[in-house]
N, C-alpha and C positions, 0 to 999 in steps of 0.2 A: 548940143550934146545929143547923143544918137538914142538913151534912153527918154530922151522927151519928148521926140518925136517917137519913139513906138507909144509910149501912153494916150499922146494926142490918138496916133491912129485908130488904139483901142477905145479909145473915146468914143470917134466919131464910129465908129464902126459899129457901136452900141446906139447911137442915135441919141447921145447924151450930150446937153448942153455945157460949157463950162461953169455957169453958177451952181447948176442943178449937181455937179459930181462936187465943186467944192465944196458944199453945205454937207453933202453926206459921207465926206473925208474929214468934213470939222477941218478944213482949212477956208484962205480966202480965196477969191475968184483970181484974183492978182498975183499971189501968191503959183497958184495952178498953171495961170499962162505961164509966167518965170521959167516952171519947171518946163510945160511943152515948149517952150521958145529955145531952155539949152541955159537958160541965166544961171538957175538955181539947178542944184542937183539933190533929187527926192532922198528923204533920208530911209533905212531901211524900212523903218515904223509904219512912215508913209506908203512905200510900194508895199507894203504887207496887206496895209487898210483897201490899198488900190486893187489888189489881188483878192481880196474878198469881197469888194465889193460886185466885182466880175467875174466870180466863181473862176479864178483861171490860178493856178502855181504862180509862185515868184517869178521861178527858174522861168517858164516862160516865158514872160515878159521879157526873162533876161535874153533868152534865147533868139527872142522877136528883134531885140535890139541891135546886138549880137549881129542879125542877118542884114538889118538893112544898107543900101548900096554905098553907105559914106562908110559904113564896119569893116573891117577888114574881111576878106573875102575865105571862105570858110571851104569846109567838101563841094564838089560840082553840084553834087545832089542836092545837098544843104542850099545851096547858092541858087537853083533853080526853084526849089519849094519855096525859098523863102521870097526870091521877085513873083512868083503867083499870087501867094498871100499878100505881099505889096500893093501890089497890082486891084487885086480885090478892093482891098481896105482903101486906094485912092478912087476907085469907080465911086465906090460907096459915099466918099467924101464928095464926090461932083457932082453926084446924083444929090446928095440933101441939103449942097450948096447952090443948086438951080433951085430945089423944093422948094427952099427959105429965101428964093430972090436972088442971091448973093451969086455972080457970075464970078468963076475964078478965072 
């Protein structure tokens, strides 16, 4: 599901672990992968919790979702900012998956 991948990405993009964002969404750790994996889909409650906890709107997230390349393809413009921000948010993921060991 395209919205569990944008939340992962805003995850890692914050430098947040997954136990460390479940405890402070008051879900479980397992419960959280689900949703990043695409199993489970976040109820609104929860992306609300997720969006304060990262100071960012809903609509964003949704927006974020929205764009990425499995979404259906949106304005050119649209479609170009949102593979840059992509783009971003995976360096940033590779870069703290080398930091932490973890070769992807």
């Amino acid at each position: 599901m395209i919205i569990g991948e944008a939340l992962r990405l805003l995850r890692v993009f914050h430098d947040v672990k997954q136990i460390e964002l479940a405890s402070r969404l008051a879900i479980s750790r397992s419960h959280l992968s689900e949703i990043e994996k695409g199993i489970k889909t976040p109820s609104f409650d929860l992306m609300q919790r997720y969006a304060d906890e990262f100071r960012i709107p809903v609509s964003s997230i949704i927006f974020f979702a929205e764009a990425l390349p499995e979404a259906e393809q949106g304005s050119p413009l649209k479609t170009k900012i949102s593979k840059s921000v992509i783009s971003l948010l995976q360096l940033v993921e590779r870069k703290a998956n080398i930091e932490n060991g973890f070769v992807k």
